[in-house]
Backbone atoms as SQL, in Angstrom:
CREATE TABLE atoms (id INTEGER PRIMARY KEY, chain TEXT, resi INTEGER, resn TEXT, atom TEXT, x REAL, y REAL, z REAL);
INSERT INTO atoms VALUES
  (1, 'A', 1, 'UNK', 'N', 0.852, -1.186, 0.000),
  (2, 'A', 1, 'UNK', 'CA', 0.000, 0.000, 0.000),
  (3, 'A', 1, 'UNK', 'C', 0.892, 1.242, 0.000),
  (4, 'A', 2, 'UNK', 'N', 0.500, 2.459, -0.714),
  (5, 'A', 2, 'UNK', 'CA', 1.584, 3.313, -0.793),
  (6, 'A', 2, 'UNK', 'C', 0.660, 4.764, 0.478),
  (7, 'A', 3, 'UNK', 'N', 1.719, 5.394, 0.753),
  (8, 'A', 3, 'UNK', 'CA', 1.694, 6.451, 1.918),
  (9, 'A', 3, 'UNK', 'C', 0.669, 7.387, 0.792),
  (10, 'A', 4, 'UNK', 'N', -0.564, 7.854, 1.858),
  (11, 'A', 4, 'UNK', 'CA', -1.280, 8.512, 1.131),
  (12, 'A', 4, 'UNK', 'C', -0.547, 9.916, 1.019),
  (13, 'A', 5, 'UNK', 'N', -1.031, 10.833, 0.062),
  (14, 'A', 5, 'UNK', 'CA', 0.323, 11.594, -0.053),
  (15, 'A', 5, 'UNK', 'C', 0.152, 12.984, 0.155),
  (16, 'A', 6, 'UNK', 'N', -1.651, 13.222, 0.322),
  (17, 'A', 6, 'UNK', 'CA', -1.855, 14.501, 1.329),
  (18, 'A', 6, 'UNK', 'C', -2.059, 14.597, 2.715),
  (19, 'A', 7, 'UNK', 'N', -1.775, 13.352, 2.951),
  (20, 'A', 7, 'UNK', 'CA', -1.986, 13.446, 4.491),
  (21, 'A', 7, 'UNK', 'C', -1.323, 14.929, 5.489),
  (22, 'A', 8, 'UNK', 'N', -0.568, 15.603, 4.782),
  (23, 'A', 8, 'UNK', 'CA', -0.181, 16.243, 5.929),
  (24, 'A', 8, 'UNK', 'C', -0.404, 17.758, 5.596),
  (25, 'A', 9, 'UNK', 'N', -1.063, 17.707, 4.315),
  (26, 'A', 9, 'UNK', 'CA', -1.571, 18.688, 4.330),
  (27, 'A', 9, 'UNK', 'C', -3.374, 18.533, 4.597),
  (28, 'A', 10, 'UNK', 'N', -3.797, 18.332, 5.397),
  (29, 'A', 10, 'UNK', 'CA', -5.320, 18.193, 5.920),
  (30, 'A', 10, 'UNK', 'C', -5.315, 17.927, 7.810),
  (31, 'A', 11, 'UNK', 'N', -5.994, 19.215, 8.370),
  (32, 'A', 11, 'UNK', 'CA', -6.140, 18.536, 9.563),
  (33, 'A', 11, 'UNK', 'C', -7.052, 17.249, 9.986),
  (34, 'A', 12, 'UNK', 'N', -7.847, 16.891, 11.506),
  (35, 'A', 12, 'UNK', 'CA', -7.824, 16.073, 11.328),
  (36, 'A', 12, 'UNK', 'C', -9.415, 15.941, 10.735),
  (37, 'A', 13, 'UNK', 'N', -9.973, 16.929, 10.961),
  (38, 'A', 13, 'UNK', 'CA', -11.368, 17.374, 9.974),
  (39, 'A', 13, 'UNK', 'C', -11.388, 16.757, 8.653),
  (40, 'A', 14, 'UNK', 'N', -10.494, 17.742, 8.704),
  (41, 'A', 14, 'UNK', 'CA', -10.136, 17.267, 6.559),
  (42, 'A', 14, 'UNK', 'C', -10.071, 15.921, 6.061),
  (43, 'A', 15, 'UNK', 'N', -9.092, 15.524, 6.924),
  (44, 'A', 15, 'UNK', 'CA', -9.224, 13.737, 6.826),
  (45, 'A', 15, 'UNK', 'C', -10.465, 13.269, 7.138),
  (46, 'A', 16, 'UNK', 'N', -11.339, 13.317, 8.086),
  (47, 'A', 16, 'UNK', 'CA', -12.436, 12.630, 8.411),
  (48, 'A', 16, 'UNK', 'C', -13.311, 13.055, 6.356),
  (49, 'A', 17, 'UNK', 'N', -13.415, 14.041, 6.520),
  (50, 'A', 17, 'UNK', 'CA', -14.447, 14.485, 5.200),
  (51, 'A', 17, 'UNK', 'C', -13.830, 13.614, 4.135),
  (52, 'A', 18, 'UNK', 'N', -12.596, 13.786, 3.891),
  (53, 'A', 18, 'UNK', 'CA', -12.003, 12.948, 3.110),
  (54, 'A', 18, 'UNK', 'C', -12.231, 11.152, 2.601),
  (55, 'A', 19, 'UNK', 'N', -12.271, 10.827, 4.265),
  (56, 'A', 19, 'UNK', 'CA', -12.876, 9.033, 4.062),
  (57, 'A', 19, 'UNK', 'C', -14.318, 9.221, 4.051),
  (58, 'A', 20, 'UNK', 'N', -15.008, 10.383, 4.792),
  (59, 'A', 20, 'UNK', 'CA', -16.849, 10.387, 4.542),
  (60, 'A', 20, 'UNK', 'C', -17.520, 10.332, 2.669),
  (61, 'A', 21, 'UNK', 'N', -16.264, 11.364, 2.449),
  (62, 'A', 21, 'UNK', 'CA', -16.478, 10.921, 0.511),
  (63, 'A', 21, 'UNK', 'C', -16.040, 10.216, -0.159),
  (64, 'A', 22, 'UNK', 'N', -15.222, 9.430, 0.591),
  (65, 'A', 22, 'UNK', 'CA', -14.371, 8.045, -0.079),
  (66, 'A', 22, 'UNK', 'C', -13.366, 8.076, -1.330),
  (67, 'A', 23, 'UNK', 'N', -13.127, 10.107, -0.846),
  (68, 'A', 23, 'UNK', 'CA', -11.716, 9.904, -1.420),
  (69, 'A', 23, 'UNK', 'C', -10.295, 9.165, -0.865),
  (70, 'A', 24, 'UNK', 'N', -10.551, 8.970, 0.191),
  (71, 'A', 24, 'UNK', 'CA', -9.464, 7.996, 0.804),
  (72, 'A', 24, 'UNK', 'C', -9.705, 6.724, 1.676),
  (73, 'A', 25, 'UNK', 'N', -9.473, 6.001, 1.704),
  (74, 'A', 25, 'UNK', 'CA', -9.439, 4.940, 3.049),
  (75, 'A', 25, 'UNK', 'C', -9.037, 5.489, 4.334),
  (76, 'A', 26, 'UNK', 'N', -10.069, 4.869, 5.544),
  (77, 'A', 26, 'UNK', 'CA', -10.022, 4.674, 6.787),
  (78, 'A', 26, 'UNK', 'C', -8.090, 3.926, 6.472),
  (79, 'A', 27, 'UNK', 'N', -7.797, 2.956, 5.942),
  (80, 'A', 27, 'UNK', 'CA', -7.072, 1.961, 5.890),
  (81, 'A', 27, 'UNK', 'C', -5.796, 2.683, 5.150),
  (82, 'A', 28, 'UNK', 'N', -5.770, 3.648, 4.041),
  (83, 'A', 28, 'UNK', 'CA', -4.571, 4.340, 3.959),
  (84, 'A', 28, 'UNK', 'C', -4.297, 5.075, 4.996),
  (85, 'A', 29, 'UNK', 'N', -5.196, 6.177, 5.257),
  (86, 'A', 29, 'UNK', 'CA', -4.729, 6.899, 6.491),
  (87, 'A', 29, 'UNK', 'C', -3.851, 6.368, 7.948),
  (88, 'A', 30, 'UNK', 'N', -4.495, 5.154, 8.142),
  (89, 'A', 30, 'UNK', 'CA', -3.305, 3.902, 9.225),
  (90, 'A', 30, 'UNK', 'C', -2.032, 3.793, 8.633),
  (91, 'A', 31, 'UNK', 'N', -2.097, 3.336, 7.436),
  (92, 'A', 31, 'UNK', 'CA', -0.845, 3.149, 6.992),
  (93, 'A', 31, 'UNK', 'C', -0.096, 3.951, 7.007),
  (94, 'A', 32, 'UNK', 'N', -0.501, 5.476, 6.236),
  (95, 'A', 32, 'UNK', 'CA', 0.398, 6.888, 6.667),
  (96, 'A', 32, 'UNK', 'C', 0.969, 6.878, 7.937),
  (97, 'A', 33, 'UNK', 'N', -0.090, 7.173, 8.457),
  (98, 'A', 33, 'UNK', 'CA', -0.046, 6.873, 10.167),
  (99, 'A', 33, 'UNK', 'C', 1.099, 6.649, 10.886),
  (100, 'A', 34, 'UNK', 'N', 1.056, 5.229, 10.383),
  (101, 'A', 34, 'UNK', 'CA', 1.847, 4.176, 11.088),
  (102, 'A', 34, 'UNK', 'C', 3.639, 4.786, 10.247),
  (103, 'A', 35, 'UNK', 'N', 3.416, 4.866, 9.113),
  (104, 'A', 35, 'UNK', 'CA', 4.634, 4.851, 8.278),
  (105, 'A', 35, 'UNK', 'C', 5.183, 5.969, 9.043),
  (106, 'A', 36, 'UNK', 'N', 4.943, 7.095, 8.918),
  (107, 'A', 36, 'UNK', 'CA', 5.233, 8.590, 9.519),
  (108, 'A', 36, 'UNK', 'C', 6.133, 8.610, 10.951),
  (109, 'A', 37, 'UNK', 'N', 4.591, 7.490, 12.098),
  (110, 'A', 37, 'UNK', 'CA', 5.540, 7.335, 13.184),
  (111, 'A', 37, 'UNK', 'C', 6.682, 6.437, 13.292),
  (112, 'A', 38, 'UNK', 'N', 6.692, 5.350, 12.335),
  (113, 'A', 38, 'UNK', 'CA', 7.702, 4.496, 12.217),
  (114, 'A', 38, 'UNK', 'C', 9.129, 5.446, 12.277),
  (115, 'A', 39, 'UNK', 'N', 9.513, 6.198, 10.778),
  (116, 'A', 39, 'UNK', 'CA', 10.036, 7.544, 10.675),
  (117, 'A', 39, 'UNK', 'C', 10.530, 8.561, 11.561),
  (118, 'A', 40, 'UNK', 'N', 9.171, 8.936, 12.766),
  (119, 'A', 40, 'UNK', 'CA', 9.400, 10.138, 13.731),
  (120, 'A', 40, 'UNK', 'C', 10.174, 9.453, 15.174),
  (121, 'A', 41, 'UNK', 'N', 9.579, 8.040, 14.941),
  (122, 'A', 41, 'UNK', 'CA', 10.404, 7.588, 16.412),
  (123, 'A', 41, 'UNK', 'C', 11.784, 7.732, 16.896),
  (124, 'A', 42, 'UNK', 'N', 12.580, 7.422, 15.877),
  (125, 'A', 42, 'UNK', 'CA', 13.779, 7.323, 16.016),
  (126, 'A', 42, 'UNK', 'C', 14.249, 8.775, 17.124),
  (127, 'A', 43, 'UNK', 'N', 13.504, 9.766, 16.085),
  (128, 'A', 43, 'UNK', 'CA', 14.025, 10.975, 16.752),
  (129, 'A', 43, 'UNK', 'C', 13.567, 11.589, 17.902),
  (130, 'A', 44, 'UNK', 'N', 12.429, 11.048, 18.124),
  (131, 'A', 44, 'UNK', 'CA', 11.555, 11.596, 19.248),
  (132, 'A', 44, 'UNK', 'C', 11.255, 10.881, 20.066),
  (133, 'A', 45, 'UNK', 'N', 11.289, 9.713, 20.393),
  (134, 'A', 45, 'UNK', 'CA', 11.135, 8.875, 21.190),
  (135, 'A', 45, 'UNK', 'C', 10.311, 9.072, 21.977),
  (136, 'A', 46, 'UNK', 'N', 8.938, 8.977, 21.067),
  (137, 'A', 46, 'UNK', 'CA', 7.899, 9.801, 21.871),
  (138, 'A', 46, 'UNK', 'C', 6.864, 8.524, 21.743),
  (139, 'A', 47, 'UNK', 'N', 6.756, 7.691, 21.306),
  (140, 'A', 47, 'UNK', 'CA', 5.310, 6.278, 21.156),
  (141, 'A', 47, 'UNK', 'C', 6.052, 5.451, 22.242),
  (142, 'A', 48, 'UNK', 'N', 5.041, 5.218, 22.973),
  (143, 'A', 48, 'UNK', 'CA', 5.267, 4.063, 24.597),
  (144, 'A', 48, 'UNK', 'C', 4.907, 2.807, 23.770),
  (145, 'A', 49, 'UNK', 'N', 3.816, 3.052, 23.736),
  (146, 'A', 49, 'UNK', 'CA', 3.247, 1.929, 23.532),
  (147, 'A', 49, 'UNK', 'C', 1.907, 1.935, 21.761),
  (148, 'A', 50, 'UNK', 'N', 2.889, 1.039, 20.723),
  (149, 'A', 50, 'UNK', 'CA', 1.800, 0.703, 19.245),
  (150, 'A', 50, 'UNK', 'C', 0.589, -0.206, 19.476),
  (151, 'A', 51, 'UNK', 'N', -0.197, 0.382, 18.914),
  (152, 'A', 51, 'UNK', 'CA', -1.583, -0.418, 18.680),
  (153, 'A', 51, 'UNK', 'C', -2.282, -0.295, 17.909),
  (154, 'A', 52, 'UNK', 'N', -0.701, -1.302, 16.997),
  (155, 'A', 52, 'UNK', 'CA', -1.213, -1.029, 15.428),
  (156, 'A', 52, 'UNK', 'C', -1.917, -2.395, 15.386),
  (157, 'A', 53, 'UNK', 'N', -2.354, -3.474, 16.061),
  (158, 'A', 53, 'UNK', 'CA', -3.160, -4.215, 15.954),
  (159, 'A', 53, 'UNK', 'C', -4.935, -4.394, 16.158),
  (160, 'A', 54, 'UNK', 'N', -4.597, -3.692, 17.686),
  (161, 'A', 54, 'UNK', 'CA', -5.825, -2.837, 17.963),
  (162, 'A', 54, 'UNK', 'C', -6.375, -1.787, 16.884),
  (163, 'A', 55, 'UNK', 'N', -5.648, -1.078, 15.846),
  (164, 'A', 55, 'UNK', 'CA', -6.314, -0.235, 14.816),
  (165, 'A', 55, 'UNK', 'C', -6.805, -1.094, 14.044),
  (166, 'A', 56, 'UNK', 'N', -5.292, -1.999, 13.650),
  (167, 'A', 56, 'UNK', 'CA', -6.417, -2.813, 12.317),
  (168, 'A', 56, 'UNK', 'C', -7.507, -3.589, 12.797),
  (169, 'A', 57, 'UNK', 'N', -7.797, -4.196, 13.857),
  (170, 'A', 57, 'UNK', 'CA', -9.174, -4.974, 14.446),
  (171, 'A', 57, 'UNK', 'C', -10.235, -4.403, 14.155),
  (172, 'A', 58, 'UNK', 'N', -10.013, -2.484, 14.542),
  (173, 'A', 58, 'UNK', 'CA', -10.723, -1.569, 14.403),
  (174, 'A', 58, 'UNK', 'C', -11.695, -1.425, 13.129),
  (175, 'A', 59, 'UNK', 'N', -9.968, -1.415, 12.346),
  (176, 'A', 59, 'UNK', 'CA', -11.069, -1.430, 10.402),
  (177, 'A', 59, 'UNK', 'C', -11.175, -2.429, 10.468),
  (178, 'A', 60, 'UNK', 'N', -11.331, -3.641, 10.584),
  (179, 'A', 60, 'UNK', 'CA', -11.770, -4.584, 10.156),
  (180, 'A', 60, 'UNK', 'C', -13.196, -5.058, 11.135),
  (181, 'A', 61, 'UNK', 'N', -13.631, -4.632, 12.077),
  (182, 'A', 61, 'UNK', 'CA', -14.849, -4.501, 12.771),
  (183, 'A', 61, 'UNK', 'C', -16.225, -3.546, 12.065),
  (184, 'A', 62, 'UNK', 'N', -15.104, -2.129, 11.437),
  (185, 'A', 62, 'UNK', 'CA', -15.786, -0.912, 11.248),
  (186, 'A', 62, 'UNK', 'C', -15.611, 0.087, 11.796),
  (187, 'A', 63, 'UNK', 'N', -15.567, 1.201, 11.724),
  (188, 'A', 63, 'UNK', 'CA', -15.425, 2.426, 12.199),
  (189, 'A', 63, 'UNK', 'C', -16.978, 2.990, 12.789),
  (190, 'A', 64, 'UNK', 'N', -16.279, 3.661, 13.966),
  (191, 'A', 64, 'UNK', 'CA', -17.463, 4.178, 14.896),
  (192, 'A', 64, 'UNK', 'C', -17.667, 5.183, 14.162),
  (193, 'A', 65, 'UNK', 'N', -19.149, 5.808, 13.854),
  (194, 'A', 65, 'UNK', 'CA', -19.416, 7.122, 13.952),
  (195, 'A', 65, 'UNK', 'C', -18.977, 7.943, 14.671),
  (196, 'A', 66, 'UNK', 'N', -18.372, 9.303, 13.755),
  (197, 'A', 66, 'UNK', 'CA', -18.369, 10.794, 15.017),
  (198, 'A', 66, 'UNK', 'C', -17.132, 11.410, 13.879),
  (199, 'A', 67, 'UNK', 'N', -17.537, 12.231, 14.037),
  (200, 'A', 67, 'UNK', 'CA', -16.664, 13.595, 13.711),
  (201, 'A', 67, 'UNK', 'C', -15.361, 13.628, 13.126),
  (202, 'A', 68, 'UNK', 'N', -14.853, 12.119, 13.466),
  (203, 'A', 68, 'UNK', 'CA', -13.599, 11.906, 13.291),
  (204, 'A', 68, 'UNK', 'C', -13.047, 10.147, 12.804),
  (205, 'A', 69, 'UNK', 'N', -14.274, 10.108, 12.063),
  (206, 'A', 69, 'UNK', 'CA', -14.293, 8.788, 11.894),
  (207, 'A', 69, 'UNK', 'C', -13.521, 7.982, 11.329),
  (208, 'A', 70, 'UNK', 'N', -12.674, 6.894, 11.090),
  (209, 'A', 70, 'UNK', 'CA', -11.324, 6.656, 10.370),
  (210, 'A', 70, 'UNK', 'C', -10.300, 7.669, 10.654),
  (211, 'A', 71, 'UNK', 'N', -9.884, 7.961, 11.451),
  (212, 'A', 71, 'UNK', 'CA', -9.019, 9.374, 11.353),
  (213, 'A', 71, 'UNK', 'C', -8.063, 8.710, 12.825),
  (214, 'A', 72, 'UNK', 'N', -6.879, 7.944, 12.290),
  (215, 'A', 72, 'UNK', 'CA', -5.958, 7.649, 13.193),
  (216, 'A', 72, 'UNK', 'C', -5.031, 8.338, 13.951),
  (217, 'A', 73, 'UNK', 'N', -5.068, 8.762, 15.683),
  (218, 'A', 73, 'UNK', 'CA', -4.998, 9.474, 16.597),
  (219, 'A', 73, 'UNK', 'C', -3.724, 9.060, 17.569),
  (220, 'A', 74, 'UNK', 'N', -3.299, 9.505, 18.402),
  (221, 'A', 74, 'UNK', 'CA', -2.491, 9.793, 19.195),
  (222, 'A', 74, 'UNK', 'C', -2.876, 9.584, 20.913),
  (223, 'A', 75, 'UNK', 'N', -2.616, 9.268, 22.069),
  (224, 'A', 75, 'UNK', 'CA', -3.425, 9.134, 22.917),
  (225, 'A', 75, 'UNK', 'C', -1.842, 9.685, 24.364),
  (226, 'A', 76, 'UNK', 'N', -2.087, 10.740, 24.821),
  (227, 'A', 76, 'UNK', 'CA', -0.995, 11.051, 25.190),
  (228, 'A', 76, 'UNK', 'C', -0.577, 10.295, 26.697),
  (229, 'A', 77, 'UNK', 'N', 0.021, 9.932, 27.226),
  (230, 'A', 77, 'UNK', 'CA', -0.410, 9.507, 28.665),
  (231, 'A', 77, 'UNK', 'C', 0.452, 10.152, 29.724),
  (232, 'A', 78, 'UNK', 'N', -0.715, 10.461, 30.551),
  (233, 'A', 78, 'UNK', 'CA', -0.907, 11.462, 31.197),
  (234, 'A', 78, 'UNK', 'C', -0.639, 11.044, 32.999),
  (235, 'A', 79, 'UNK', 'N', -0.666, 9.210, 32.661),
  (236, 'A', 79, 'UNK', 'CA', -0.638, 8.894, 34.281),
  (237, 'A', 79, 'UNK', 'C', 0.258, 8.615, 34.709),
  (238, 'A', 80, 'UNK', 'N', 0.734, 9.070, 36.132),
  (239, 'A', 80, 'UNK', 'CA', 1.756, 8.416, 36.665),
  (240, 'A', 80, 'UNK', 'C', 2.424, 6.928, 36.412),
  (241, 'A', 81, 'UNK', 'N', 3.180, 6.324, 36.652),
  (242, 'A', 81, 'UNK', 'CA', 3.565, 4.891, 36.933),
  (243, 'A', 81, 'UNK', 'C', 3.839, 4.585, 38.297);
């Protein structure tokens, strides 16, 4: 699958409208996703923990309704250890 190739020019709005008209996949946008952070880790050492399995379960269940539907996210953590 190849890196969708506006992804980074669209916030995350744009993307949602984007898979609502089926100019793109729920399923490219992961892949970007994923490719990008693959890429950013090195330098930032900023992803604890991937759940790039938990996404794909996701598309392959279906995507929830809302605002932001297909539109692969970030989840910062915030709790102590």
């Amino acid at each position: 699958m190849q890196e969708f190739a506006e992804y980074a020019r669209h916030d995350a709005l744009g993307l949602a409208a984007l898979v609502a008209r089926g100019e793109v996949s729920a399923a490219e946008l992961l892949y970007t996703a994923q490719c990008r952070a693959d890429r950013a880790q090195p330098r930032l050492n900023a992803l604890v923990r991937r759940m790039d399995v938990e996404a794909a379960a996701t598309l392959r269940a279906g995507i929830p309704p809302g605002p932001f539907a297909g539109v692969p996210y970030l989840l910062k953590d915030l709790m102590q250890a």
